[in-house]
C-alpha positions as a Markdown table, in Angstrom:
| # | Residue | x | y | z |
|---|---|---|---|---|
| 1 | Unk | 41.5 | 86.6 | -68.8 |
| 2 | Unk | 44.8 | 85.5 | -67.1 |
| 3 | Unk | 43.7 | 85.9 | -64.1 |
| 4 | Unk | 41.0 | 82.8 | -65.6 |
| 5 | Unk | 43.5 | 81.1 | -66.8 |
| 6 | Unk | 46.2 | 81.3 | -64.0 |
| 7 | Unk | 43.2 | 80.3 | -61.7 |
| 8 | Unk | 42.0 | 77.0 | -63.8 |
| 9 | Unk | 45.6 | 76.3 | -63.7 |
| 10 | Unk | 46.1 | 76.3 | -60.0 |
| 11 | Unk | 43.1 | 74.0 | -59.5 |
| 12 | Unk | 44.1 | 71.4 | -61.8 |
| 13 | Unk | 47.7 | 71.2 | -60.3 |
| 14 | Unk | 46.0 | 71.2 | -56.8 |
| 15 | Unk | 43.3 | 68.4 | -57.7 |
| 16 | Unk | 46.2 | 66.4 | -59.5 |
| 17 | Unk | 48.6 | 66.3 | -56.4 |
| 18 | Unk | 45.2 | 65.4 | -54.1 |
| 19 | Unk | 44.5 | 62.4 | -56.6 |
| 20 | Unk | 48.5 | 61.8 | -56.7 |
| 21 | Unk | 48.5 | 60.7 | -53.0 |
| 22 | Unk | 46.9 | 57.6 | -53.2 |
| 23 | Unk | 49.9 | 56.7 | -55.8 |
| 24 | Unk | 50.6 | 54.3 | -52.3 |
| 25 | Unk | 47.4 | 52.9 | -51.2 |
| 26 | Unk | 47.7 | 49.2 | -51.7 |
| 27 | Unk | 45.0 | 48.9 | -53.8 |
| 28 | Unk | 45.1 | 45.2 | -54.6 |
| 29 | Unk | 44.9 | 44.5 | -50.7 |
| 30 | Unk | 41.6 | 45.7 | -51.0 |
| 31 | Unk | 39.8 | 43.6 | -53.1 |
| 32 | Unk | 37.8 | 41.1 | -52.5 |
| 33 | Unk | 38.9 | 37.4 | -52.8 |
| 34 | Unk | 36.8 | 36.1 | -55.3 |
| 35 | Unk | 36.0 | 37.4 | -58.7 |
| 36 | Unk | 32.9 | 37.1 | -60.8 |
| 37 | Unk | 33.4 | 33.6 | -62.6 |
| 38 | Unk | 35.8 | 32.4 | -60.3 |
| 39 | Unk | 35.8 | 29.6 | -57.2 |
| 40 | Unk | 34.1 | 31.1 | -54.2 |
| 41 | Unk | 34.3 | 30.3 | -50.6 |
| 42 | Unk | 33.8 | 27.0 | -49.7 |
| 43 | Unk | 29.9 | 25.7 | -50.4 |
| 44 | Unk | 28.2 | 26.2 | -47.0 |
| 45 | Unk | 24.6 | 24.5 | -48.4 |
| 46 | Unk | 21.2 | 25.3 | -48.4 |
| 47 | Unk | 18.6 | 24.4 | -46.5 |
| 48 | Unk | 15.9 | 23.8 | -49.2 |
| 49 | Unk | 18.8 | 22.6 | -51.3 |
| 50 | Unk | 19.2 | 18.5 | -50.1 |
| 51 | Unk | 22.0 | 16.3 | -50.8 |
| 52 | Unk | 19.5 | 13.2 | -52.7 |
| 53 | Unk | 17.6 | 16.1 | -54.9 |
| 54 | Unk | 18.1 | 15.9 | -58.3 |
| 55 | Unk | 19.7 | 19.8 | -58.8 |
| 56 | Unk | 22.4 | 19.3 | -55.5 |
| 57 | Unk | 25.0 | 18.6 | -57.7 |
| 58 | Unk | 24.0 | 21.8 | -59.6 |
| 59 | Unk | 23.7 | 24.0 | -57.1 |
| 60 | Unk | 26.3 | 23.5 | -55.4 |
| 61 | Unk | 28.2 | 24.1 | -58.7 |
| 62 | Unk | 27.0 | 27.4 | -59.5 |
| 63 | Unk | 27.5 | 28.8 | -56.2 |
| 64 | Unk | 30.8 | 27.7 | -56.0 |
| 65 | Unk | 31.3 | 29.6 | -59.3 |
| 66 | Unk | 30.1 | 32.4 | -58.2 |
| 67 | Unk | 27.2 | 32.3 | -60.5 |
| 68 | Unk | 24.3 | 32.7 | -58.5 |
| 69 | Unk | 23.5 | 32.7 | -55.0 |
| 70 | Unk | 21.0 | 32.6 | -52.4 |
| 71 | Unk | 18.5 | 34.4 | -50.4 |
| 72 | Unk | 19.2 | 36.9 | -47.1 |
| 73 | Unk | 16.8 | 34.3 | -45.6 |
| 74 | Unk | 19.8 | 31.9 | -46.5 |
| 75 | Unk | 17.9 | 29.5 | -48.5 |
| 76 | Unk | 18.2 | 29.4 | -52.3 |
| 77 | Unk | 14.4 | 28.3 | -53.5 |
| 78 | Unk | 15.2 | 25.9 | -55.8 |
| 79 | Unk | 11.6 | 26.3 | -57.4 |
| 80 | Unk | 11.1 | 29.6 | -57.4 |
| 81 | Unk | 10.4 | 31.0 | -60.6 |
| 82 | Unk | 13.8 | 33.5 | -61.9 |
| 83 | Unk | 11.9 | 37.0 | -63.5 |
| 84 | Unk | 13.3 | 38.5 | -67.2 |
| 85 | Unk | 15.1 | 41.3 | -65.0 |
| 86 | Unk | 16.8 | 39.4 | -62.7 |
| 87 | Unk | 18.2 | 36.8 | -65.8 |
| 88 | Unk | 19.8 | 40.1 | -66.9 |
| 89 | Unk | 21.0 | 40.5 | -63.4 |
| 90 | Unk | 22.5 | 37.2 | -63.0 |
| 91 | Unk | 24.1 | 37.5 | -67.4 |
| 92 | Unk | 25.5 | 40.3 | -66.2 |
| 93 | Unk | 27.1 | 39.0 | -62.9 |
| 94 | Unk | 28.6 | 36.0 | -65.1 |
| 95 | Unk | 29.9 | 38.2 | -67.5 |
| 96 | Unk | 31.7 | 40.9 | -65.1 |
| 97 | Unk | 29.8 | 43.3 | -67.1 |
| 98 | Unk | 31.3 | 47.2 | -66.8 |
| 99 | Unk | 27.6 | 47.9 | -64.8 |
| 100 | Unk | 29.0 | 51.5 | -64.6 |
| 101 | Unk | 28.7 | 52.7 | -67.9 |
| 102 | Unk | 25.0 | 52.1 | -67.7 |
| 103 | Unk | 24.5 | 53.2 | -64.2 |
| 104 | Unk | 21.5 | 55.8 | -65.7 |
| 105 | Unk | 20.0 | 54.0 | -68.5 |
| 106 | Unk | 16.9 | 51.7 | -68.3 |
| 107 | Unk | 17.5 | 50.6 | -71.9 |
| 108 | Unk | 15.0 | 52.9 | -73.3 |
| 109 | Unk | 12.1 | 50.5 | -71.8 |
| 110 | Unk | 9.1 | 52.6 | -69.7 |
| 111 | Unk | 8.9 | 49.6 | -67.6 |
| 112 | Unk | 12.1 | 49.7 | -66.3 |
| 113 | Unk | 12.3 | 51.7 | -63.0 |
| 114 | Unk | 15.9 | 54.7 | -63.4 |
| 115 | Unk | 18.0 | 53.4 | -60.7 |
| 116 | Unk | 16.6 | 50.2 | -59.8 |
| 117 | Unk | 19.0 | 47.2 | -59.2 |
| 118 | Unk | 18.4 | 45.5 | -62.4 |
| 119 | Unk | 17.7 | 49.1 | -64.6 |
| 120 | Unk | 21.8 | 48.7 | -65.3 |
| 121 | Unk | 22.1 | 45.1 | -65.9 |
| 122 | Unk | 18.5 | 45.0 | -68.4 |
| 123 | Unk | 20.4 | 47.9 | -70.1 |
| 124 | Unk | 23.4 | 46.6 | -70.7 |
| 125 | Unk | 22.0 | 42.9 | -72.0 |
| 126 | Unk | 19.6 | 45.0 | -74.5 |
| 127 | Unk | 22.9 | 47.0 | -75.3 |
| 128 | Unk | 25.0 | 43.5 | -76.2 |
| 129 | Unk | 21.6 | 42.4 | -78.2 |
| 130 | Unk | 21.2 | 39.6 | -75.5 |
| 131 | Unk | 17.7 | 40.5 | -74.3 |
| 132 | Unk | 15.5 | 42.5 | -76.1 |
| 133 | Unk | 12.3 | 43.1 | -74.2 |
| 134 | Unk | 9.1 | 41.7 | -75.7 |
| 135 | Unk | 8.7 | 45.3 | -77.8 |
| 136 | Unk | 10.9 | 48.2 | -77.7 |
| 137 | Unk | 8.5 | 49.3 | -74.8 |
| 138 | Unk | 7.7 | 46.5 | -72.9 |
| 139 | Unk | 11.0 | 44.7 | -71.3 |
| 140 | Unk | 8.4 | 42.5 | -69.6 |
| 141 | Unk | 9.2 | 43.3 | -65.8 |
| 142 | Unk | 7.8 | 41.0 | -63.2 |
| 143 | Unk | 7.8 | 38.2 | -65.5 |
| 144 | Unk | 9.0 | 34.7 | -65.3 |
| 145 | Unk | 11.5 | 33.6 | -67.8 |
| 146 | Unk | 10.1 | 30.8 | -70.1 |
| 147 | Unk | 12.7 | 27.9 | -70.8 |
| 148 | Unk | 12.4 | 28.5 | -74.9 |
| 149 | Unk | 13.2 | 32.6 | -74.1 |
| 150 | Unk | 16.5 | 31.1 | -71.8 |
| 151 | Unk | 17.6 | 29.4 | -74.7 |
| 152 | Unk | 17.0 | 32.5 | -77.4 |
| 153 | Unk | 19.0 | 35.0 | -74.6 |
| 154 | Unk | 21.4 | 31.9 | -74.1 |
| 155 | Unk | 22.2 | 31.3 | -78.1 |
| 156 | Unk | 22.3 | 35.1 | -78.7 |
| 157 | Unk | 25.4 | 35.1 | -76.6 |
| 158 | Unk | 27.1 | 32.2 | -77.8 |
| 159 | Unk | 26.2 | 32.8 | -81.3 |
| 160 | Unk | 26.0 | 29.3 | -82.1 |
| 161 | Unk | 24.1 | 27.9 | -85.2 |
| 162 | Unk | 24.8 | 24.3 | -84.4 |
| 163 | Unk | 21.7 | 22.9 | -83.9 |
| 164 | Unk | 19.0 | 19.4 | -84.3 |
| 165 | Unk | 17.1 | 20.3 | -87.4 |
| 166 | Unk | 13.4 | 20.7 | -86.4 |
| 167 | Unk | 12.7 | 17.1 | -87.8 |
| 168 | Unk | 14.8 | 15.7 | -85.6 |
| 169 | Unk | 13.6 | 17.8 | -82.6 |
| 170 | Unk | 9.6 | 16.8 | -83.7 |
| 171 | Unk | 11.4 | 12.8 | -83.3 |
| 172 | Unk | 12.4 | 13.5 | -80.0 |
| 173 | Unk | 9.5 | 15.5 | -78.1 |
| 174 | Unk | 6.3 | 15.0 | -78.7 |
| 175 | Unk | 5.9 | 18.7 | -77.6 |
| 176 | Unk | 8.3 | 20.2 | -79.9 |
| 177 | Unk | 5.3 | 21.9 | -82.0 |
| 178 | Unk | 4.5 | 24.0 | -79.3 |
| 179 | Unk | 7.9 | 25.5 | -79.2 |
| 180 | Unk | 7.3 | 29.7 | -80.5 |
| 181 | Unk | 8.5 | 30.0 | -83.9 |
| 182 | Unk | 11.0 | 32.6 | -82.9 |
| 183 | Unk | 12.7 | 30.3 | -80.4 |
| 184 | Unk | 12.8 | 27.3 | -82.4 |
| 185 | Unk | 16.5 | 27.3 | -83.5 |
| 186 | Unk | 17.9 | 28.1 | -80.1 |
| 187 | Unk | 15.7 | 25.4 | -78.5 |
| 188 | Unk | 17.2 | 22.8 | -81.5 |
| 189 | Unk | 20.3 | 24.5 | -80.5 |
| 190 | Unk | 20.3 | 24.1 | -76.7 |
| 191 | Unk | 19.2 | 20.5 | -76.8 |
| 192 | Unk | 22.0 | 19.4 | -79.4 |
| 193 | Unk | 24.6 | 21.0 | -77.3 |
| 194 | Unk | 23.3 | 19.6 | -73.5 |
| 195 | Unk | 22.3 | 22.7 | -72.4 |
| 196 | Unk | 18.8 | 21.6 | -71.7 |
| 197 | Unk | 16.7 | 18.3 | -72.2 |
| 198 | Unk | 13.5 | 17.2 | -71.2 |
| 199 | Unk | 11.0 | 17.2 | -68.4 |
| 200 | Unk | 11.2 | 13.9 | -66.0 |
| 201 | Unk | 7.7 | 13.2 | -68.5 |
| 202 | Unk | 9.6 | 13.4 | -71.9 |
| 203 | Unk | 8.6 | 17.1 | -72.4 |
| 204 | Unk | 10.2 | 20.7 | -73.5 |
| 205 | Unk | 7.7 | 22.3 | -71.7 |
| 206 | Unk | 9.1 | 25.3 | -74.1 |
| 207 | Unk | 6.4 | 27.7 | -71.9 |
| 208 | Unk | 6.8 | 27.2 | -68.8 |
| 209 | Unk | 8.5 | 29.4 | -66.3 |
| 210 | Unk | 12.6 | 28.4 | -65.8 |
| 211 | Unk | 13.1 | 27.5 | -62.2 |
| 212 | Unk | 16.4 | 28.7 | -60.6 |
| 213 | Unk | 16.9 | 25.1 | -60.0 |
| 214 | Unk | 16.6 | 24.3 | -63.8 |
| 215 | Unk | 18.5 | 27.7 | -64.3 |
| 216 | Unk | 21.3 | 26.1 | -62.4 |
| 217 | Unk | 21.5 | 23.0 | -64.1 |
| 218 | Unk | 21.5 | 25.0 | -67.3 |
| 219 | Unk | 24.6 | 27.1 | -66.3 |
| 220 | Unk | 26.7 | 24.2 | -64.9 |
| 221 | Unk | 26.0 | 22.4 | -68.1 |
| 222 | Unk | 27.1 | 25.0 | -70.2 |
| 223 | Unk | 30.0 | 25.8 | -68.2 |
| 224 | Unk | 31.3 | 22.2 | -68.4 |
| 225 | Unk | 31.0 | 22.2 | -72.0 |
| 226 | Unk | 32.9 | 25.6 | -72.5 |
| 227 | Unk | 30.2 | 27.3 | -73.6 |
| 228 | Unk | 29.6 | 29.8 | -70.6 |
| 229 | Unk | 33.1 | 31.3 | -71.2 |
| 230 | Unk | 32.0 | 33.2 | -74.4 |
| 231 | Unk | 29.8 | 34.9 | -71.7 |
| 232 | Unk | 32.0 | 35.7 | -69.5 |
| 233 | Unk | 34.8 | 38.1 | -69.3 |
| 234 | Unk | 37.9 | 37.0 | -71.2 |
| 235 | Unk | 40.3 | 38.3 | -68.5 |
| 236 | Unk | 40.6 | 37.5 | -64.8 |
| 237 | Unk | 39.5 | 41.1 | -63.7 |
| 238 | Unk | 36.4 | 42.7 | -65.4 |
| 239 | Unk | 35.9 | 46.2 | -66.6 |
| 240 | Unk | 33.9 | 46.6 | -63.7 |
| 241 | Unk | 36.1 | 45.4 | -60.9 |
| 242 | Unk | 39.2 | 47.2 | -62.7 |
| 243 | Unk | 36.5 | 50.6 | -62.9 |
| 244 | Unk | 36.4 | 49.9 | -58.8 |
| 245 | Unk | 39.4 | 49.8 | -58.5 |
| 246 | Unk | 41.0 | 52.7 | -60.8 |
| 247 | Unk | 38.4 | 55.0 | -58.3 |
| 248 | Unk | 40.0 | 53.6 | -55.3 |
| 249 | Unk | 43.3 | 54.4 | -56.8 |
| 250 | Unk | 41.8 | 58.2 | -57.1 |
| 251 | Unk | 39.7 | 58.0 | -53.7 |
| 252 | Unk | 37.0 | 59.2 | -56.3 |
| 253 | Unk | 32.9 | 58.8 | -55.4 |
| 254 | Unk | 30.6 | 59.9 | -58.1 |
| 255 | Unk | 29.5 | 63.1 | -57.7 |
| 256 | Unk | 32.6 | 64.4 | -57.0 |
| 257 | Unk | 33.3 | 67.8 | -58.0 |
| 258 | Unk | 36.5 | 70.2 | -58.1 |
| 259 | Unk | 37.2 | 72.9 | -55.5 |
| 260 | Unk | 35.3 | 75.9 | -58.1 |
| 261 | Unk | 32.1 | 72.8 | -58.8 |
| 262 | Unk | 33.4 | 71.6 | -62.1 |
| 263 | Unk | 32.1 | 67.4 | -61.9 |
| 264 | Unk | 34.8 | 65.3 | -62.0 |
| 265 | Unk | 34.2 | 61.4 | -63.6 |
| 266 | Unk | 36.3 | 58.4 | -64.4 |
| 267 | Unk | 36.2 | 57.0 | -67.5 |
| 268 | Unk | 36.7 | 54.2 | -69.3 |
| 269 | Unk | 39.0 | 54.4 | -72.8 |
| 270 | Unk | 40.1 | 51.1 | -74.1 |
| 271 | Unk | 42.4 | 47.6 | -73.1 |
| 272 | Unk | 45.9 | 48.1 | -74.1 |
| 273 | Unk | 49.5 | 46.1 | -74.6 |
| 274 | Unk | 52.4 | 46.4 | -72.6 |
| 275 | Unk | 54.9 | 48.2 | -74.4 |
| 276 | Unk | 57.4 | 46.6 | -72.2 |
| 277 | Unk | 57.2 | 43.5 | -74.3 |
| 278 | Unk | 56.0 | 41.4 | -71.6 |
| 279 | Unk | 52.4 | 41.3 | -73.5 |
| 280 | Unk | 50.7 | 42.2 | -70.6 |
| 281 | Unk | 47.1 | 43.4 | -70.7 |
| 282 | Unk | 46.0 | 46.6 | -68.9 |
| 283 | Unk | 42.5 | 48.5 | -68.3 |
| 284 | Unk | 43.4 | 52.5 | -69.6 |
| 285 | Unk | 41.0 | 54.5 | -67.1 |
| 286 | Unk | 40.9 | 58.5 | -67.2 |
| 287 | Unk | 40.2 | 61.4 | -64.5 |
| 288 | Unk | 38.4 | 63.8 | -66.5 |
| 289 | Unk | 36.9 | 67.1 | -65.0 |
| 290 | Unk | 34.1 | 69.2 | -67.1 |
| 291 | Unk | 35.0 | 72.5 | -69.0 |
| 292 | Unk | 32.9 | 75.0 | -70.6 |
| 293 | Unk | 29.8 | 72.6 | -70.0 |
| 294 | Unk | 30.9 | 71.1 | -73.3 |
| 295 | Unk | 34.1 | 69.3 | -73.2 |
| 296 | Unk | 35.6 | 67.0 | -70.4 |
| 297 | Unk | 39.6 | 67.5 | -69.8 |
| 298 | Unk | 41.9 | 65.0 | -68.7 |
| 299 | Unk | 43.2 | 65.7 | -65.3 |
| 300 | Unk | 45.7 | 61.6 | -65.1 |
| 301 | Unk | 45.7 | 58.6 | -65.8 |
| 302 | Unk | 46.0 | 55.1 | -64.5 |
| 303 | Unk | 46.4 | 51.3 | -66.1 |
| 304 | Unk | 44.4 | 48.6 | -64.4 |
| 305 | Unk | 46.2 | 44.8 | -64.7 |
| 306 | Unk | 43.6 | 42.7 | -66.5 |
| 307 | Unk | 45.1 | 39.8 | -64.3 |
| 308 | Unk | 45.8 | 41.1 | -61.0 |
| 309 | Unk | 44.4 | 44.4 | -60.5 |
| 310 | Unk | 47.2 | 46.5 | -59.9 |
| 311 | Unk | 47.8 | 50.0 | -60.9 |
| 312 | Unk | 50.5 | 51.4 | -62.8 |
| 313 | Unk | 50.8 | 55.1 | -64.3 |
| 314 | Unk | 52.4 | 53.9 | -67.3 |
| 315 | Unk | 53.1 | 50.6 | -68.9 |
């Protein structure tokens, strides 16, 4: 029994003075040097994407932002129709969403391929109540995103009831009636608040598959109204990026395991104050190794800087 204990002992001092060396890796110097949400590179264009069409200005916007980008092929496809799972891809980008925490979750829908690009993101929205899925078993994968379902997801994270009341609406499209039952107050909602209007024909066209085009109008628009940053992450770095970077701090990779096999993970615990008096904000991450096959041990500790991304042991 002490020669257990002794021997657990010696490997957590040894993995903590491994982890302890990259105390002076300049971990800020590695990040990239744009955030989600913030001003990109300079807009280089797309071909597709011409200066005299009518979603330019939009365009240009969003990528600018950060919001959404093009294809490898370079070009953006303006009218290319955007798929449910790839909205939650592009919500979640926006919001700096902590991507990690759902890294092996599908959201409980059957449709939703373990592992797949979006599996994360469509977890995470149907975790925040964003986007549920058309049943608790159908996500609807492969399908486009209809421009009354963009303003339900859209509402649901503003939480906004400030909307046309549905005379109003019936005064102002002729279409209105065809606008889903379900969707009707977000529609009322978006159209009151400029996120969308009509059709060039005086239309909602409530059924119709969302372009990225029209996507991009919709995401400047909110954005210049204020609107987007209840999306969005309140602080300059996300959960996510500061998760990246607390494992860089560690040179951890999942999967990582201690010198007898015991798995090793970083987890997340909570946003905390300075106690410095400063007020300063900081990500509180945890090296944790399992024991017993039951109960995961904290091995250090780092703080993340909400605002700039650098590590400290204590604040």
């Amino acid at each position: 029994m002490k020669r257990t204990i002794l021997r657990m002992i010696v490997v957590t001092v040894c993995i903590a003075l491994i982890f302890s060396m990259a105390v002076f890796v300049p971990v800020n110097a590695e990040r990239k040097p744009e955030s989600i949400g913030t001003v990109c590179a300079a807009y280089k264009g797309y071909p597709d994407v011409p200066k005299a069409a009518w979603f330019y200005t939009a365009v240009k916007y969003v990528s600018e932002k950060g919001y959404m980008s093009g294809y490898k092929t370079g070009k953006f496809g303006p009218g290319d129709k955007l798929q449910r799972q790839d909205f939650a891809v592009l919500l979640a980008n926006i919001a700096g969403a902590p991507l990690y925490q759902y890294a092996d979750s599908n959201g409980y829908f059957p449709d939703v391929q373990k592992r797949s690009y979006y599996a994360p993101s469509v977890a995470w929205a149907s975790d925040k109540g964003y986007i549920l899925g058309y049943s608790p078993h159908d996500y609807g994968v492969g399908h486009s995103i209809t421009r009354q379902d963009l303003c339900v997801i859209l509402n649901r994270c503003v939480g906004s009831s400030d909307a046309y009341s549905a005379s109003e609406m019936s005064k102002k499209y002729r279409d209105w009636g065809k606008v889903s039952p379900y969707a009707q107050d977000s529609v009322a909602w978006a159209v009151k608040n400029g996120v969308i209007s009509g059709m060039a024909d005086g239309r909602l066209a409530p059924t119709e598959a969302a372009s990225r085009a029209m996507i991009a109008q919709i995401l400047m628009n909110m954005d210049k109204a204020g609107k987007l940053n209840l999306i969005a992450c309140p602080y300059p770095i996300s959960e996510n990026e500061a998760y990246e970077i607390a494992c860089r701090f560690w040179n951890y990779t999942p999967g990582m395991t201690s010198s007898d096999g015991k798995p090793i993970k970083v987890f997340y615990s909570s946003v905390v104050t300075s106690t410095g008096g400063s007020g300063a904000r900081y990500y509180k991450f945890l090296l944790r190794w399992l024991v017993n096959n039951s109960y995961y041990s904290t091995i250090d500790m780092v703080y993340v800087s909400t605002t700039t991304g650098d590590c400290a042991r204590s604040v």
